[in-house]
Every structure is written in C-alpha cells, then in structure tokens.
C-alpha positions in Angstrom: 0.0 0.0 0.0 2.9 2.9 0.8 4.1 2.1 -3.1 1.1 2.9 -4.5 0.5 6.0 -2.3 3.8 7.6 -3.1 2.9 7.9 -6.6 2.3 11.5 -6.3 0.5 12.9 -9.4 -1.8 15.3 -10.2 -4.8 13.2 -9.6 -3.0 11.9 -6.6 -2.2 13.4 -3.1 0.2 11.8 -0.3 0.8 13.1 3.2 4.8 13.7 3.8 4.4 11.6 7.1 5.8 8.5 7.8 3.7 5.6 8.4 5.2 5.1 11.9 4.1 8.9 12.8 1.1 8.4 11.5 0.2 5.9 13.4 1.1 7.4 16.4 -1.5 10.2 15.2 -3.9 7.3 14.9 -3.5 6.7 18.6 -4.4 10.1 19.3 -7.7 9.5 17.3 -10.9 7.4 18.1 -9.9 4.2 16.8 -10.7 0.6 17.8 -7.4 -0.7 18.1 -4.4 -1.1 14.9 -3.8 -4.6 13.2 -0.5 -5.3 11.3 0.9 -7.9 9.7 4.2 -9.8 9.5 4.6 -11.4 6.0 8.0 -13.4 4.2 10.3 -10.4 2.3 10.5 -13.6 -0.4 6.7 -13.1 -1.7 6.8 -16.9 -3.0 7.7 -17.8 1.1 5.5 -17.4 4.2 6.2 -17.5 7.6 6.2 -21.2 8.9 4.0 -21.9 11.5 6.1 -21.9 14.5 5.3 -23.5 18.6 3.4 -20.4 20.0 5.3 -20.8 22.8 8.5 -20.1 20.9 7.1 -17.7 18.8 5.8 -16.0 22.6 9.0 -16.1 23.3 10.9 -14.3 20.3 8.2 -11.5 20.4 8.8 -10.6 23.8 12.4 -10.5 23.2 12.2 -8.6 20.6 9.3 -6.3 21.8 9.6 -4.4 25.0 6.0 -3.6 25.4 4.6 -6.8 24.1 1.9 -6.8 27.2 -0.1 -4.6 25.1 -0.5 -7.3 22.5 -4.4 -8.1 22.0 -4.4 -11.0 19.8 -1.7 -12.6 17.8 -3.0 -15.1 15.0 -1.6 -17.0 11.5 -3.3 -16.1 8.3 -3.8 -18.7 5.9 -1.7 -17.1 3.1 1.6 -17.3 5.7 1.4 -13.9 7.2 1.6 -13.0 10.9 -1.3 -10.8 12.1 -1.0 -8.6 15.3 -3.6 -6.4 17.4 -2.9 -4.1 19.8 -4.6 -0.7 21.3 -1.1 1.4 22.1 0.9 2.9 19.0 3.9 2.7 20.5 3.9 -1.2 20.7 2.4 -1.0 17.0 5.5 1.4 15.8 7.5 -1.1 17.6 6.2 -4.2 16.0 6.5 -2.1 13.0 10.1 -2.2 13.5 11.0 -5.4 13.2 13.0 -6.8 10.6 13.7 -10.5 11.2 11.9 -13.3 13.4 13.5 -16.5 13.7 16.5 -15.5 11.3 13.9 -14.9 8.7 13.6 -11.8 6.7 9.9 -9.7 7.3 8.2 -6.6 6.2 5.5 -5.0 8.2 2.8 -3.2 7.4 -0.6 -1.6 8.8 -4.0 -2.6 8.0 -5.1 0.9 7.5 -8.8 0.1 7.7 -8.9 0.0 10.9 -7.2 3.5 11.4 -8.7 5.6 8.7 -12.0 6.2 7.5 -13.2 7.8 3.6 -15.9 10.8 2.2 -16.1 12.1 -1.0 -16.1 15.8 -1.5 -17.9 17.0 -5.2 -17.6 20.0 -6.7 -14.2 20.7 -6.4 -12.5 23.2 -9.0 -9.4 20.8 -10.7 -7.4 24.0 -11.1 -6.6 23.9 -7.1 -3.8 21.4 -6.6 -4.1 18.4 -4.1 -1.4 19.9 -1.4 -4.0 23.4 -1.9 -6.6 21.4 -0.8 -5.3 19.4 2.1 -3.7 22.6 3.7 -7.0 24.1 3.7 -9.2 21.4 4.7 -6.5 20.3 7.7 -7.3 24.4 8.7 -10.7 24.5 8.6 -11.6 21.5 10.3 -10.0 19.1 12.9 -8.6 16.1 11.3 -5.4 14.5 9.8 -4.7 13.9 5.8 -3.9 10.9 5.2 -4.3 10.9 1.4 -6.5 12.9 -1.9 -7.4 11.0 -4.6 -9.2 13.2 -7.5 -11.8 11.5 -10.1 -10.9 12.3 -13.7 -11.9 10.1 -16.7 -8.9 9.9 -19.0 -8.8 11.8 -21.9 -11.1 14.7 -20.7 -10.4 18.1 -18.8 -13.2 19.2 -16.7 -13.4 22.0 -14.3 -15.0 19.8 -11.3 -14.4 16.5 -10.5 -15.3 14.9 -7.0 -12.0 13.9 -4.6 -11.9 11.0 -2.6 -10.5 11.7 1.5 -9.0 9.5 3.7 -8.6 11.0 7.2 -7.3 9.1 10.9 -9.8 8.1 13.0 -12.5 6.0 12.5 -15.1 8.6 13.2 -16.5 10.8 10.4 -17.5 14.6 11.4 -21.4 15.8 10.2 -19.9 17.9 8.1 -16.6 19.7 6.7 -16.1 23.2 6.3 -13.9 24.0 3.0 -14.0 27.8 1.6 -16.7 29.1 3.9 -18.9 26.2 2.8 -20.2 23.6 5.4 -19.8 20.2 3.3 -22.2 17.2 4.5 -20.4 14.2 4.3 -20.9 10.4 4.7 -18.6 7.2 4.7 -17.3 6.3 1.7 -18.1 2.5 0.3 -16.4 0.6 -2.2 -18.1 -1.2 -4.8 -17.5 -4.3 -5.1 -13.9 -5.4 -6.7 -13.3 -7.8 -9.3 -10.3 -9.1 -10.9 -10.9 -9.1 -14.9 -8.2 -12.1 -15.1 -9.2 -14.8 -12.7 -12.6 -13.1 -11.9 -12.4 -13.1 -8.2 -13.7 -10.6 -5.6 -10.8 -10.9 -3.2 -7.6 -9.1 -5.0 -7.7 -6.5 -7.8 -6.8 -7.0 -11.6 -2.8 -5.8 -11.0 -2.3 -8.1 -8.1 -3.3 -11.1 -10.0 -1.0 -14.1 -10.4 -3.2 -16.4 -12.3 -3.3 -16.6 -16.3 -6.6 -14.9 -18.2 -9.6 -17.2 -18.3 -12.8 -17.0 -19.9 -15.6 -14.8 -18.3 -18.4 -17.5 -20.3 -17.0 -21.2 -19.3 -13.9 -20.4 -16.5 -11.1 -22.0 -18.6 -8.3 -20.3 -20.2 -8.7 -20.9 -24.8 -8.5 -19.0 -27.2 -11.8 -17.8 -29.8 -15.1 -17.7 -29.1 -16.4 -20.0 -26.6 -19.4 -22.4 -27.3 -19.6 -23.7 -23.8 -22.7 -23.0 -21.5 -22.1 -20.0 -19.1 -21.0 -21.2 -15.8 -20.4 -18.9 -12.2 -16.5 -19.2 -12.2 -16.3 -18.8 -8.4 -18.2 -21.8 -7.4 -18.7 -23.8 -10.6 -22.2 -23.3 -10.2 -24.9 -23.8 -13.3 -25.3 -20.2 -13.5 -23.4 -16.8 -15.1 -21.1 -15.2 -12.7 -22.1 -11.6 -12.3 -25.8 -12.9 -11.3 -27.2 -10.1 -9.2 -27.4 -11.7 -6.0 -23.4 -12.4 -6.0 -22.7 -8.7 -6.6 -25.2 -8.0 -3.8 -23.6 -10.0 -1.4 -20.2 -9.0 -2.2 -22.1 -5.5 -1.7 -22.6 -6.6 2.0 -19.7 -7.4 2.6 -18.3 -4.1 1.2 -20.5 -2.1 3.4 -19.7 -4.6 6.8 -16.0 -4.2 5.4 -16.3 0.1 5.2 -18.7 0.8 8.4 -17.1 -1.8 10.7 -13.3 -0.8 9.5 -11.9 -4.3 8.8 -10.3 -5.5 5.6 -13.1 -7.3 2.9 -11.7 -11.4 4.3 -12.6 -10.2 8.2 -16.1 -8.8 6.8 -16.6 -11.5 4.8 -16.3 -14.0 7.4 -18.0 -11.7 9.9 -21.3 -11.5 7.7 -20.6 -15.4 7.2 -21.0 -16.1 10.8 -24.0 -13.2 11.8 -26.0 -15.3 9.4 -24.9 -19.0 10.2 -27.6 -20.1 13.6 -26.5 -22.9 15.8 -27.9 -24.8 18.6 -28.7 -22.3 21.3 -30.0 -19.4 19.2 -32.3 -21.5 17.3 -33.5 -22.8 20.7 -33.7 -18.6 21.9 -35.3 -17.9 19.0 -38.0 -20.6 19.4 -38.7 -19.6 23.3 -39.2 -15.9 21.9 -41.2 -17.4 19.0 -44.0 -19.1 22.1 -43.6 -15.5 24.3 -44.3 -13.5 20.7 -47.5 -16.4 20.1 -48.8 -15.6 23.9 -48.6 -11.9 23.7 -50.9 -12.4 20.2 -52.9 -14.2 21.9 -54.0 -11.8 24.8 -53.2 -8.9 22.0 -56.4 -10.7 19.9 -58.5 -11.1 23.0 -58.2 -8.0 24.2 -59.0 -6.5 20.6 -62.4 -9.1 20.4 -63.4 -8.0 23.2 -63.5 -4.2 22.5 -64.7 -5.2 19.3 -67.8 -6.8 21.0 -68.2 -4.2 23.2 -69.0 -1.5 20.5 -71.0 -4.0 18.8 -73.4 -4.0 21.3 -73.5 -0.4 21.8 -73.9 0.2 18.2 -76.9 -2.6 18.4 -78.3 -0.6 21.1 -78.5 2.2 19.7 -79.8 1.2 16.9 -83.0 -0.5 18.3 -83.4 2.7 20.1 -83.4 4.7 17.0 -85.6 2.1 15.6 -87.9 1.9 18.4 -88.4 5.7 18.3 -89.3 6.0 14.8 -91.6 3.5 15.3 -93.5 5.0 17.8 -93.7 8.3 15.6 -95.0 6.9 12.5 -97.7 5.1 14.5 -99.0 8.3 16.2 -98.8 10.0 13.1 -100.9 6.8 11.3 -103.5 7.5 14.4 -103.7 10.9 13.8 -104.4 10.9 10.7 -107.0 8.4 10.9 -108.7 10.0 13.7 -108.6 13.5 11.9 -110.2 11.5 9.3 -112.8 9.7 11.2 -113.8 13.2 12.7 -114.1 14.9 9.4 -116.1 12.3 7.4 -119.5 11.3 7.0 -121.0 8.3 8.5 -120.3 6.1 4.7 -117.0 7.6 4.6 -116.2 6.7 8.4 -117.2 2.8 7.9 -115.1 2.7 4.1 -112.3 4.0 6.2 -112.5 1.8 9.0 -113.2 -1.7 6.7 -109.6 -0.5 4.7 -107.8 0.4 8.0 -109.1 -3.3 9.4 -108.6 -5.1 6.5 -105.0 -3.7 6.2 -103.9 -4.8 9.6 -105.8 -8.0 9.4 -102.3 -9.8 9.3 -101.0 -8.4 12.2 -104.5 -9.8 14.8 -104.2 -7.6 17.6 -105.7 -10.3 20.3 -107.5 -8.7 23.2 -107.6 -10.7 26.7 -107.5 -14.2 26.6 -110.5 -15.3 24.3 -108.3 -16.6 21.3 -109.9 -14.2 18.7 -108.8 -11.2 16.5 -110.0 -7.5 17.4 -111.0 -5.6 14.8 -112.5 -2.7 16.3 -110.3 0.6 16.6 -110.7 2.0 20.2 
C-alpha cells in the first residue's frame, strides 16, 4: 500500500508523514485498536507456523512492550497478524525486521485506522497539497491521502476527490472555503479481478493466467460452452445479481465496521450462520411472541364486541323511536279523518284500515280471537 501511495500525481495526493508517525496520530484519534501484519520479504515464502510458545518467546524478546499485545493469529496465506490498542507497541512491531533469522516486512491494515468521504464540486485547477492545507485548517482532522476523479482523456473544471482522514469517526460535516460540506462514509463497490474473476484481489495483483468470463477456462476464440459462475462452478453466469449484492454486503460490513473485505466477509458469514442455542432462543421468543398475540387478539375481540353491542343498542333505540312516531302519526291521521267524514266515509275507512292490519291480529284478553275494532 505505501508504493502505491507515493505515486504523487496530479490526480494523486500523499501526506509527507511517515507511516510510523502516522500511526502514532492514529493513537491520538478514536480508533478501535491497529492490526499489522508480519509477512516473508521472499513473496513466494510465508512465515512457517512456528510452537506459540517459541514464537511467545521471540516476540517478547524482541518487543519491550509486548503486554499490550491483544491478539496474535496466522493467516492462511503465511502472514503474521498482530492487534494491539497502544501505538507505540504498533511502531515497535513495525520495526522489526527479522523473526527466527527470517527476513519480514511489516505493514498496517489501514482500515482499521482511517475512515473515507467524498467531497464534489471541487474546481481541478486547485492542486491536491492546496486542498489538504486548507481542509487540515478548517476543520480538525489529519490527511492521510487525496485521490481526484478524472476520466482519462477529458479536462473538466470539477471533478469529485476521494478523503481519507485518521480516525474512524466521520464529522457531520466539513467546512472548505466558507462552505459547510455534508459528508458520509465512503463504500467501495464491489472489486473484481478481470483475469481470474475473483472478488478478493484486484486486476494488478493477480498471479493467475486470463480465463474466460463464459466457461472459467483459459482458450482461445469464441467460446461455445454454457455460461457457468466461475467462483463456485455453479450452473449459472457469474455476475448474477445476487453475487454482486452479497459482495455488496460485505463491502458495506467491510467500510462501516473498518476491517479488511476477508474479516467482513467471514464476519457477515458467521452473523447469518444459527447454531444450537439461538435456534433454541429464538424458538422460546417465537412461544412469548404467540402468547402476547394471543391476549393482544382477546383483548382486541373484546372491544370489538363491546362496541357492537352499543352500536346494536343504539340502533334499536333509533328504531324503536321511529316506530313509535310513525304510529301516532298513522293514528292521527286516521282520527282526523274519522272526525271529518260522513257516516259512509267513516265505515269505508275503518273496513280499509281493518282489512290492512288483518295480518298483524291484535288479540284482546284471553279469548283466542282477533279485534278488529279501533278503540
């Protein structure tokens, strides 16, 4: 990583600090704690795997605060990983050259120490160094590297820049030229190598030959062979959209949780893989979540019934009252009629009113038969 960020260009920006004092800044920041690792100066060698209690030994004879070691692990490419929460036993471990008569190179994991934003809008005629002076004024953070955005073979006025500051915790905002900038962290899109097709190392890093993006095997011409996912020799294309998504995920794990892509990859393996006991928990909060539904839809029934019968209530009410006032408005009628007739109209009227109650038989007392007279 310090090769390719020394390659100062117009499009590129690197702090003049050394990596040592910058990770003594890093202390000074919010940061979880700094991982390094140990690897074989021979790339085509790794470290052996060595009795931890020799390998205990060697480190703390080699590293006079090696208390402050958090975890020391093998990686399964041959490197030697180290954690610790105190710069100076990371600038010490930094400093070591040989373990077990064999040649190393150290280096930091600098997602744990730094975090990204992108700034847009920003005029390409103002130089990198320009722009980190000013920022580093305005606001309180360290520069750890500017990368600008420029497609190649075009010359526009704006591009957006790429930030990476110490510390793992991003301000609201930044204040450049007056201007209060709201940020948010920056994450990758997912990486893929266009040799070997693989999501863990980019195209420039990779060691295997070209292979075919249709069938996964190196040939030459046009291939006739069905399309197959070259990662896992499934039945399917590669790039299917739920591959890019989950290497998505773990781009996002990788960027908010500040770990390299392998730790965030494993990490969002093992969130989503259940064993024993939390099936078990979740099946005890599955019964507790039934029984509160339970009371929950008796409680809600019984309201429910509750303002049914009030509704029904007042309803018959309603009903019973109109009732009542269409009845004394059939009787007077009939006895404004019966008033104002003659004796012929009187008896007309009172054979229609009978015969048009006749179904109804108002009994009287307890003789059995139907009265027909009116009052």
């Amino acid at each position: 990583m310090e090769d390719s960020m020394n390659a100062g260009n117009a499009k590129y920006f690197r702090t003049p600090m050394s990596i040592k004092e910058l990770v003594l800044r890093a202390g000074q920041r919010k940061i979880s704690e700094i991982n390094m690792f140990l690897e074989n100066k021979q790339k085509s060698s790794s470290i052996p795997k060595i009795n931890p209690q020799l390998l205990y030994m060697e480190i703390k004879s080699k590293i006079p605060k090696f208390d402050q070691i958090s975890n020391m692990s093998f990686t399964r490419n041959g490197k030697l990983r180290f954690a610790t929460s105190d710069p100076v036993c990371a600038i010490q471990i930094l400093s070591l050259d040989q373990l077990f008569n064999i040649s190393v190179n150290a280096s930091v994991i600098w997602e744990g120490i730094t975090s990204r934003f992108l700034l847009y809008e920003i005029p390409t005629n103002v130089s990198l160094e320009e722009l980190s002076v000013e920022l580093q004024d305005s606001n309180n953070f360290e520069i750890v590297e500017i990368r600008r955005f420029i497609k190649s073979g075009t010359n526009p006025e704006i591009s957006p820049v790429l930030i990476t500051i110490l510390g793992t915790v991003l301000p609201d905002n930044v204040k450049l030229w007056f201007i209060n900038h709201k940020i948010q962290l920056f994450i990758d899109k997912p990486r893929q190598c266009t040799k070997c097709f693989s999501f863990s190392h980019p195209s420039r890093f990779s060691q295997s030959p070209a292979i075919c993006c249709n069938c996964g095997s190196s040939h030459s011409g046009e291939c006739t062979v069905n399309a197959n996912r070259i990662n896992c020799k499934g039945g399917k294309f590669f790039s299917l959209f739920f591959v890019l998504s989950r290497k998505k995920n773990y781009g996002i794990k990788k960027c908010r949780q500040h770990v390299t892509f392998s730790e965030a990859r494993r990490r969002f393996r093992a969130s989503n893989s259940e064993n024993l006991s939390t099936v078990l928990k979740s099946k005890s909060k599955e019964n507790n979540i039934q029984e509160l539904i339970y009371k929950k839809f008796e409680k809600m029934m019984t309201a429910f019934q509750t303002v049914v019968e009030k509704q029904t209530a007042f309803l018959m009410e309603i009903l019973q009252k109109s009732m009542e006032t269409m009845l004394s408005q059939v009787c007077s009628i009939v006895d404004s009629i019966m008033r104002s007739s003659s004796p012929g109209r009187k008896k007309r009227a009172s054979d229609m009113l009978n015969t048009s109650i006749s179904p109804v038989q108002v009994f009287s007392g307890n003789s059995g038969k139907p009265n027909t007279e009116l009052g």
